[in-house]
PLY file of the C-alpha trace (Angstrom):
ply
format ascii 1.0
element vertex 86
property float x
property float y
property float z
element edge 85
property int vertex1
property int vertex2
end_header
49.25 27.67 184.61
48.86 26.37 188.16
45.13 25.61 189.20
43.92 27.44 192.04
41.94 25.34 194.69
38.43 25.68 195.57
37.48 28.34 197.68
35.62 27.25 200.87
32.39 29.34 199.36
32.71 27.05 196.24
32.61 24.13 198.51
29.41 24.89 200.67
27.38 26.61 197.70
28.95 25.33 194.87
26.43 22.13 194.34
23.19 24.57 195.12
22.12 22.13 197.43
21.38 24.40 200.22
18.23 26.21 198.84
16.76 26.27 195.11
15.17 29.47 193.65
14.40 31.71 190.70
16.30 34.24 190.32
12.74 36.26 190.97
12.59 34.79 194.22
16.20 35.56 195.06
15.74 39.37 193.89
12.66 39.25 196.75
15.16 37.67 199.01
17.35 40.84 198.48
14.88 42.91 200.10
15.41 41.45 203.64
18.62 42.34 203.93
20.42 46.14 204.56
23.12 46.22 202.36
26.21 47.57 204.40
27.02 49.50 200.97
24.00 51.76 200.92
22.63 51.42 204.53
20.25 54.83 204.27
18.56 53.84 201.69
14.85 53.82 201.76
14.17 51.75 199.01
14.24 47.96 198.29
17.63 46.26 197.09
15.51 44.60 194.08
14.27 48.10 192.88
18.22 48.90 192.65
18.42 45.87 190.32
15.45 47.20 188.09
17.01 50.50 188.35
20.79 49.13 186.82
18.64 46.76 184.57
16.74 49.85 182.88
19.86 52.24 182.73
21.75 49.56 181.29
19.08 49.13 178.52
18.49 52.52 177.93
22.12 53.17 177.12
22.79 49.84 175.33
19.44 48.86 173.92
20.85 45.99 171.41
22.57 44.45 174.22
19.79 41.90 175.90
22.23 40.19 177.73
23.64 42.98 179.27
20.25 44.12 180.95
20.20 40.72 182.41
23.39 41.33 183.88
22.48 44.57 185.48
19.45 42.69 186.72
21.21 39.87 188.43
24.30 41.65 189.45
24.18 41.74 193.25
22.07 38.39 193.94
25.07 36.70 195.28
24.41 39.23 198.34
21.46 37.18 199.49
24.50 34.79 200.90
24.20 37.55 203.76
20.94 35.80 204.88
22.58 32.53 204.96
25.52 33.57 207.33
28.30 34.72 204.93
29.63 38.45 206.09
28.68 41.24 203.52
0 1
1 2
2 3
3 4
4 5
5 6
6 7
7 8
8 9
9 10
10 11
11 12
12 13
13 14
14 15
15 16
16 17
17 18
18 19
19 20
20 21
21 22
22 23
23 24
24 25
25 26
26 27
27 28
28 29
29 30
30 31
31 32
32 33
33 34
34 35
35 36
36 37
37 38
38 39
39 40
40 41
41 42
42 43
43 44
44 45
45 46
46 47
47 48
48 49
49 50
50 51
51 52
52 53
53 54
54 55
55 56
56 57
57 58
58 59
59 60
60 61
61 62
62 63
63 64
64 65
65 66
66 67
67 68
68 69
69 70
70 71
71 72
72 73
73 74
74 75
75 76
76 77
77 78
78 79
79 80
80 81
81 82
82 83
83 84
84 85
Protein backbone atom coordinates (compact mmCIF):
# COMPACT_ATOMS: atom_id res chain seq x y z
CA UNK A 1 0.00 0.00 0.00
CA UNK A 2 1.12 3.45 -1.13
CA UNK A 3 2.33 5.79 1.82
CA UNK A 4 0.52 8.86 2.18
CA UNK A 5 2.71 12.06 2.72
CA UNK A 6 2.81 14.17 5.69
CA UNK A 7 0.18 16.46 6.21
CA UNK A 8 1.32 20.12 6.60
CA UNK A 9 -0.20 19.89 10.44
CA UNK A 10 2.21 16.88 10.92
CA UNK A 11 4.97 19.04 9.75
CA UNK A 12 4.53 22.22 12.03
CA UNK A 13 3.29 20.19 15.24
CA UNK A 14 4.51 16.99 14.61
CA UNK A 15 8.06 17.44 16.64
CA UNK A 16 6.05 19.34 19.70
CA UNK A 17 8.47 21.90 19.48
CA UNK A 18 6.17 24.74 19.51
CA UNK A 19 4.89 24.61 23.18
CA UNK A 20 5.27 21.67 25.88
CA UNK A 21 2.42 20.88 28.36
CA UNK A 22 0.49 18.40 30.47
CA UNK A 23 -2.25 17.33 29.25
CA UNK A 24 -3.79 19.23 32.60
CA UNK A 25 -2.52 22.32 31.34
CA UNK A 26 -3.83 21.77 27.83
CA UNK A 27 -7.46 20.83 29.25
CA UNK A 28 -7.08 24.62 31.04
CA UNK A 29 -6.01 25.82 27.68
CA UNK A 30 -9.42 24.50 26.34
CA UNK A 31 -11.22 26.91 28.34
CA UNK A 32 -10.07 30.01 26.35
CA UNK A 33 -11.41 29.10 23.43
CA UNK A 34 -15.46 29.01 22.13
CA UNK A 35 -15.78 25.97 20.44
CA UNK A 36 -17.67 26.73 17.07
CA UNK A 37 -19.48 23.23 17.86
CA UNK A 38 -21.29 24.28 21.00
CA UNK A 39 -20.98 28.14 20.91
CA UNK A 40 -24.00 28.74 23.71
CA UNK A 41 -22.63 26.97 26.05
CA UNK A 42 -22.11 28.39 29.43
CA UNK A 43 -19.80 26.10 30.74
CA UNK A 44 -16.01 25.42 30.35
CA UNK A 45 -14.73 23.07 27.41
CA UNK A 46 -12.61 21.06 30.19
CA UNK A 47 -15.82 20.38 32.29
CA UNK A 48 -17.15 18.71 28.87
CA UNK A 49 -14.04 16.49 29.07
CA UNK A 50 -14.80 15.49 32.81
CA UNK A 51 -18.30 15.15 31.78
CA UNK A 52 -17.38 12.35 28.64
CA UNK A 53 -14.60 11.06 31.08
CA UNK A 54 -17.29 10.15 33.90
CA UNK A 55 -20.07 8.87 31.45
CA UNK A 56 -17.60 6.84 29.82
CA UNK A 57 -16.63 5.25 33.22
CA UNK A 58 -19.87 4.90 34.49
CA UNK A 59 -20.97 2.81 31.53
CA UNK A 60 -17.66 0.92 31.06
CA UNK A 61 -16.14 0.84 34.51
CA UNK A 62 -13.34 -2.00 33.67
CA UNK A 63 -12.23 0.00 30.85
CA UNK A 64 -9.43 2.59 32.41
CA UNK A 65 -8.19 3.41 29.24
CA UNK A 66 -11.23 4.31 27.81
CA UNK A 67 -12.00 7.11 30.50
CA UNK A 68 -8.71 8.51 29.50
CA UNK A 69 -9.85 8.70 26.13
CA UNK A 70 -13.03 10.51 26.88
CA UNK A 71 -10.82 12.78 28.94
CA UNK A 72 -8.39 13.75 26.27
CA UNK A 73 -10.64 13.55 23.33
CA UNK A 74 -10.94 17.13 22.08
CA UNK A 75 -7.37 18.56 23.26
CA UNK A 76 -6.21 18.73 19.76
CA UNK A 77 -8.80 21.80 19.65
CA UNK A 78 -6.44 23.96 21.64
CA UNK A 79 -4.59 24.18 17.97
CA UNK A 80 -7.44 26.93 17.63
CA UNK A 81 -5.33 29.18 19.96
CA UNK A 82 -2.33 28.67 17.93
CA UNK A 83 -3.92 29.79 14.52
CA UNK A 84 -5.29 26.54 13.01
CA UNK A 85 -9.24 27.10 11.93
CA UNK A 86 -11.70 25.04 14.15
Amino acid sequence: RPQRPPCPQSAQYGTCSLRKMSAMEALELLDQLVDESDPDVDFPNSYHAYQTAEGIRRAHPNKDWFHLVGLLHDLGKVLVLFGEPQ
